[in-house]
C-alpha positions in Angstrom: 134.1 -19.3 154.0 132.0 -22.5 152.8 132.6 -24.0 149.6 128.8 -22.7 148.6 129.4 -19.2 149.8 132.5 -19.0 147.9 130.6 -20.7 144.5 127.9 -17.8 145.3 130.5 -14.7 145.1 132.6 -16.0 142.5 128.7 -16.2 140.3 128.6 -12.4 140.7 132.0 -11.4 140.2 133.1 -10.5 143.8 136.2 -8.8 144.0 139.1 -11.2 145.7 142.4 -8.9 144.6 142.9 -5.6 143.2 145.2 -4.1 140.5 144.3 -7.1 137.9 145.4 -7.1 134.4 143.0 -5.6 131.5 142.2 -9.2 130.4 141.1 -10.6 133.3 139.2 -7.6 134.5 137.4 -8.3 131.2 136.8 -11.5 131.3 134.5 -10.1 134.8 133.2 -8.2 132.3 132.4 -11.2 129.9 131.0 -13.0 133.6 128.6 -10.3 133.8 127.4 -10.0 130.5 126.6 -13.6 130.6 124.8 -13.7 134.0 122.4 -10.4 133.3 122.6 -10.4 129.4 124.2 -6.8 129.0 127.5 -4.7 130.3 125.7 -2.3 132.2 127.9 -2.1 135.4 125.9 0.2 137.4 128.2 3.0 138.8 127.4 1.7 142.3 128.0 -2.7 142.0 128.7 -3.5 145.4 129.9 -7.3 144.7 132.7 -5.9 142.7 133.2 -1.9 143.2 136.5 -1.9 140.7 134.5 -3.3 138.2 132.5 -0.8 138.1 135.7 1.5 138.5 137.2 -0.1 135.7 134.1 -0.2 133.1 133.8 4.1 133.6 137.7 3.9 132.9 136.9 2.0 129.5 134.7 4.7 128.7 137.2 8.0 129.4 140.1 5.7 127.5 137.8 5.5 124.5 137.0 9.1 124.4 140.7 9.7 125.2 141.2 7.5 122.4 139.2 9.4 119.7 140.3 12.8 120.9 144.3 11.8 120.0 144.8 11.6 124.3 148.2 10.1 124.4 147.5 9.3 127.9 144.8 6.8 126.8 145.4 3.3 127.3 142.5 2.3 125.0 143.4 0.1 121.6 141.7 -1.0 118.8 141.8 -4.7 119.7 140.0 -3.3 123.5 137.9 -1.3 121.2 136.8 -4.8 119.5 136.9 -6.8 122.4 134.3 -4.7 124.4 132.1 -4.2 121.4 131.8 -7.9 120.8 130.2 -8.2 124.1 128.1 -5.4 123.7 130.0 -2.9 125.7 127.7 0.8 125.7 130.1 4.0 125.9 127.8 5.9 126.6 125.6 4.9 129.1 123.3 7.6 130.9 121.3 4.2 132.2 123.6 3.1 134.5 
C-alpha cells in the first residue's frame, strides 16, 4: 500500500486488527464523530465493520446496564465518555 492510500483509510477509520481494547475502539469512535459530526455508525460501515459491531454492543451494555445485567460490561465513566461525544442509544436512524 502507498503512503496516500494508507493516509486515506486511516481518515475513515479502516479496520487494521481486531479484538482492540474499549479505549481505542473509542477513540474510532471519537475519529468518526469528528470527520461526519455525529456517532451514527450505520449498522452496515464497510471501512470498519467492528466498529459498527462494537457501537450496537455499547447500546445492549447500556441497557444491560440499567436493567441490573451483571453480564454488562458498561460503566458509568463509558456511560460519560460516549455521551460527551454525543453517543445516541437509541438510534432507529442508523
Amino acid at each position: 500500500l502507498t503512503e496516500e492510500r494508507i493516509h486515506l483509510l486511516n481518515n475513515i477509520c479502516f479496520e487494521w486488527r481486531n479484538n482492540q481494547p474499549w479505549e481505542r475502539t473509542y477513540e474510532l469512535l471519537v475519529r468518526f464523530v469528528q470527520m461526519f459530526g455525529h456517532a451514527r455508525i450505520p449498522q452496515q460501515f464497510p471501512p470498519n465493520p467492528s466498529l459498527a459491531r462494537w457501537v450496537k454492543t455499547q447500546r445492549q451494555n447500556y441497557n444491560f446496564f440499567w436493567k441490573g445485567n451483571s453480564s454488562s460490561r458498561m460503566t458509568n465513566d463509558r456511560i460519560q465518555l460516549l455521551n460527551k461525544v454525543g453517543f445516541e442509544w437509541e438510534c432507529r436512524k442508523c
